[in-house]
N, C-alpha and C positions, 0 to 999 in steps of 0.2 A: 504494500500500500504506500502509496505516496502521497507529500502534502499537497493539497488542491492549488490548483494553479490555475490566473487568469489566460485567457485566449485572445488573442489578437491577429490583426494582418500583416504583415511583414512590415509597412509605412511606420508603423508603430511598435519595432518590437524594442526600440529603448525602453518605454513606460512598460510594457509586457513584459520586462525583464524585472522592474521593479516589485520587490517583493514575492518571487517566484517561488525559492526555496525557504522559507523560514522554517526554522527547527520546529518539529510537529506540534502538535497543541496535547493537552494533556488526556487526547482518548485516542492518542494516534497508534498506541499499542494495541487496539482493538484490530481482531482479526477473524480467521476459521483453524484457529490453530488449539491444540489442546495437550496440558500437560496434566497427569496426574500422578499418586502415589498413597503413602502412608505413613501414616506417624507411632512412632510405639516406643514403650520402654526399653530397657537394656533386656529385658525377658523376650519381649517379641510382644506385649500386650499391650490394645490399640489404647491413644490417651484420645480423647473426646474432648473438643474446646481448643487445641493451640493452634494457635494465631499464624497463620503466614503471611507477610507481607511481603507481596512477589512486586520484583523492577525489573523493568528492560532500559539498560544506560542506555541502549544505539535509537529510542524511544523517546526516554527521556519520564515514564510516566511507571506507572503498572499502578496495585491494587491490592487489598488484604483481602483472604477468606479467615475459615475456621473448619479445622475436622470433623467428621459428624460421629456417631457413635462407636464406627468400628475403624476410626480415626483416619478416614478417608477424606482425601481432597481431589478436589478436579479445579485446576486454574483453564476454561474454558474460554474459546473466542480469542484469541492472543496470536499475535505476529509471529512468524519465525525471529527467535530473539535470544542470544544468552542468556535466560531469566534468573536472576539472584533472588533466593528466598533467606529473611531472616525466620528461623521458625522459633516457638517460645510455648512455653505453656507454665503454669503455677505449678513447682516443687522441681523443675527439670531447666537444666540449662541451656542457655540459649545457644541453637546452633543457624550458623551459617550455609548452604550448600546454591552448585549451581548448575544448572539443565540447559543443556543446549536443544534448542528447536531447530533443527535446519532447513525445516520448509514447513508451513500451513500443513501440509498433507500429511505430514507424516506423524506415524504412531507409535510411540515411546513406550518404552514396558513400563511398566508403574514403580516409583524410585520408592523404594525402602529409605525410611529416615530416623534410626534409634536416637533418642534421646537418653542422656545421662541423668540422675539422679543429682540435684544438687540445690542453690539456694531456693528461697518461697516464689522468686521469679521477680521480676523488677520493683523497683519502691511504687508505690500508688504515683507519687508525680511524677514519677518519669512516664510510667506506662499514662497517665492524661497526659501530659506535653504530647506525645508520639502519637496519640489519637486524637487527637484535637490539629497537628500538624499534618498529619493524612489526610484527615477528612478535608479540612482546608483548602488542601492542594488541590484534590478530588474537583470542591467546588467550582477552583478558581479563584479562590482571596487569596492569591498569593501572598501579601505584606502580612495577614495574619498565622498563613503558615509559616515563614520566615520567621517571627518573633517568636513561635513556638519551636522552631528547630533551635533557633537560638538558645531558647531556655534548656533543653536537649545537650544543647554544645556541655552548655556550665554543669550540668548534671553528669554527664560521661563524655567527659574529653577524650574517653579511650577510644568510644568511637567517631572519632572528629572529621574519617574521612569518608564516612557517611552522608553524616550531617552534611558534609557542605558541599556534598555530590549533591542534595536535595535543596541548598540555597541557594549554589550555581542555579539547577533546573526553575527555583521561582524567578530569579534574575531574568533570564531566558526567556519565561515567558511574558514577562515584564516589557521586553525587548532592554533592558540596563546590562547591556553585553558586554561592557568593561567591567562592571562585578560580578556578569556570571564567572567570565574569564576567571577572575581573579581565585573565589572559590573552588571552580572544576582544577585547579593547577595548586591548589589544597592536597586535592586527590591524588594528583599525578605526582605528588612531591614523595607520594607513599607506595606509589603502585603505579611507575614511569608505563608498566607494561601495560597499560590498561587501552586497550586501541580504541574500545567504546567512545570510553569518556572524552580523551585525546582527541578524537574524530568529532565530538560535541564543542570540546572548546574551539579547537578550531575555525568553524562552522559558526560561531556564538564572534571568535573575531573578527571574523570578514563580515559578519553582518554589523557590527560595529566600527568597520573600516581599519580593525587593528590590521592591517596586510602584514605586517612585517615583526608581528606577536603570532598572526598564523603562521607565516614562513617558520617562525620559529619551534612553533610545536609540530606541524608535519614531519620536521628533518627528525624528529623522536617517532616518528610513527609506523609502525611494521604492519605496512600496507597488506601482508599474505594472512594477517587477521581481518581485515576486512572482507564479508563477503556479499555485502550487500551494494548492486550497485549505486543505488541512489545515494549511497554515503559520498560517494568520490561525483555524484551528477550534483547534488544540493551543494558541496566546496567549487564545481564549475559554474553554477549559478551566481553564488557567491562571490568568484573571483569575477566575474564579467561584471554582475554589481560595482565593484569594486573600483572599475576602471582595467582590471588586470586581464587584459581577453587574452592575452598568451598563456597566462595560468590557465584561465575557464579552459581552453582548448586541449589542454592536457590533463585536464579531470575528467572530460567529458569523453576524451581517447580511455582513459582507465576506466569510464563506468560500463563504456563498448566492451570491451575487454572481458568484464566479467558478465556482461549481457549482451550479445550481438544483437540482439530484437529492440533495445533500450530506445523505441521511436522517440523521445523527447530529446534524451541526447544528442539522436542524430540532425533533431532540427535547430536544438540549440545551439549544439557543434557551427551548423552552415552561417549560423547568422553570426556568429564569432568570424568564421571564416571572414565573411562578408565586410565588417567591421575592420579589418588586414587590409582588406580587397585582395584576397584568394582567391576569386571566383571560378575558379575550376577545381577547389575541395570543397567550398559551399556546395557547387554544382551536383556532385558527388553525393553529399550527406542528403540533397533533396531527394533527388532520384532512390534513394536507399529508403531515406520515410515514405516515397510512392511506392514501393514496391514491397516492406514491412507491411503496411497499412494501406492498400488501395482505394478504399472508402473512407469518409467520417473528416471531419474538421481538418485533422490535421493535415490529409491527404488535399487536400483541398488550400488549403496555405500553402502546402508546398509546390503545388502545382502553379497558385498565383505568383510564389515566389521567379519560378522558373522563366516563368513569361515574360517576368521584368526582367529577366538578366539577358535574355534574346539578343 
């Protein structure tokens, strides 16, 4: 799934370009995908009631459930996504674990999750900060989720590079892209390998015109983790935004790369081109969206494109 995007005619594809890729909104992890499993003691016996609270970084969003009796969960409807769950329940310690989805369609055996035996389970105010900073987000008050992750910070600094992977993400959707930056690179300070997030801040730069804070965290970025194209199509939006059309042009070559069919890339690609005045690789990327896609809108731009280049 992709972030919606306006449509225009080629006379207009400066303003068409404005605003194209923004880092998704907070139900962009919504999908046909589905992860499930189980939750249980050191014995194998199911606990009833602990809380998961499942994220996808490349997202930017996710959502809590709860076990049900024979301490089953199903996180349904979800993106193909590295999903990070914190799981928790009252007298057992919290554990961390992470599920790779590698496409909508596909069907996961169901992840066994033993839990240890250990404290009564978070202090009462942490566990309200953390649910009152969920649900927030959830809403959409991000300032009010913010203040609660904050109080979250002072409460367990140990987990500080949580926290402010989740104040980056209010920043973000704020559009205050100099402080998401500043937060997500919180994260990265702890966990450089993280390509997710790395790919977020990035993305959160160039849409803030930091160019040369993004240059800086791509040269850390281990691009053979990324597998999703539109991570490398949203940093070519971005860089074209930006002013930078030789950047876009070579994000937009990495997002073909891992998508041959990528028709947006390839029209975005041309109008990059265009913008060079290359007009025999614009030429190219049209004819490839005519022939991807021979019906429907785009095909249809591209075709008007063509005529003008005659």
């Amino acid at each position: 799934m992709r972030c919606a995007v306006a449509r225009a005619v080629l006379a207009s594809a400066a303003l068409w370009f404005l605003g194209l890729a923004r880092p998704c909104a907070a139900q962009d992890w919504r999908g046909t995908g589905r992860v499930e499993g189980v939750v249980t003691d050191e014995a194998g016996q199911p606990i009833e009631g602990a809380t998961l609270k499942a994220q996808c970084a490349e997202r930017g969003g996710g959502t809590s459930l709860k076990t049900d009796k024979k301490g089953h969960f199903v996180l349904g409807g979800v993106v193909a996504c590295n999903w990070n769950f914190d799981i928790e329940a009252p007298g057992y310690e919290t554990r961390q674990i992470a599920v790779r989805l590698p496409a909508e369609s596909a069907r996961l055996a169901p992840v066994k999750v033993p839990l240890k035996k250990g404290s009564a389970g978070p202090a009462p105010e942490l566990r309200a900060a953390a649910e009152k900073a969920d649900a927030a987000y959830q809403a959409g008050r991000f300032e009010e989720a913010r203040a609660e992750y904050e109080k979250l910070l002072a409460l367990r600094p140990d987990l500080a590079s949580t926290i402010h992977q989740q104040i980056g993400f209010t920043y973000v959707q704020q559009k205050q892209y100099a402080k998401a930056v500043e937060h997500l690179e919180q994260v990265l300070a702890t966990d450089p390998a993280n390509a997710q997030i790395r790919a977020i801040a990035v993305q959160a730069a160039l849409e803030g015109r930091l160019v040369e804070k993004a240059r800086q965290l791509l040269s850390s970025l281990d691009e053979s983790k990324i597998t999703s194209a539109d991570v490398f199509f949203n940093m070519g939006v971005n860089f074209f935004n930006a002013g930078e059309v030789k950047d876009s042009i070579e994000y937009f070559g990495k997002a073909l790369k891992l998508d041959g069919a990528h028709v947006d890339a390839y029209y975005r690609r041309a109008l990059a081109y265009l913008g060079l005045g290359q007009t025999a690789q614009a030429k190219a990327d049209l004819q490839k969206v005519i022939e991807l896609q021979p019906e429907g809108e785009m095909a249809t731009m591209a075709k008007k494109a063509l005529e003008q280049l005659k």
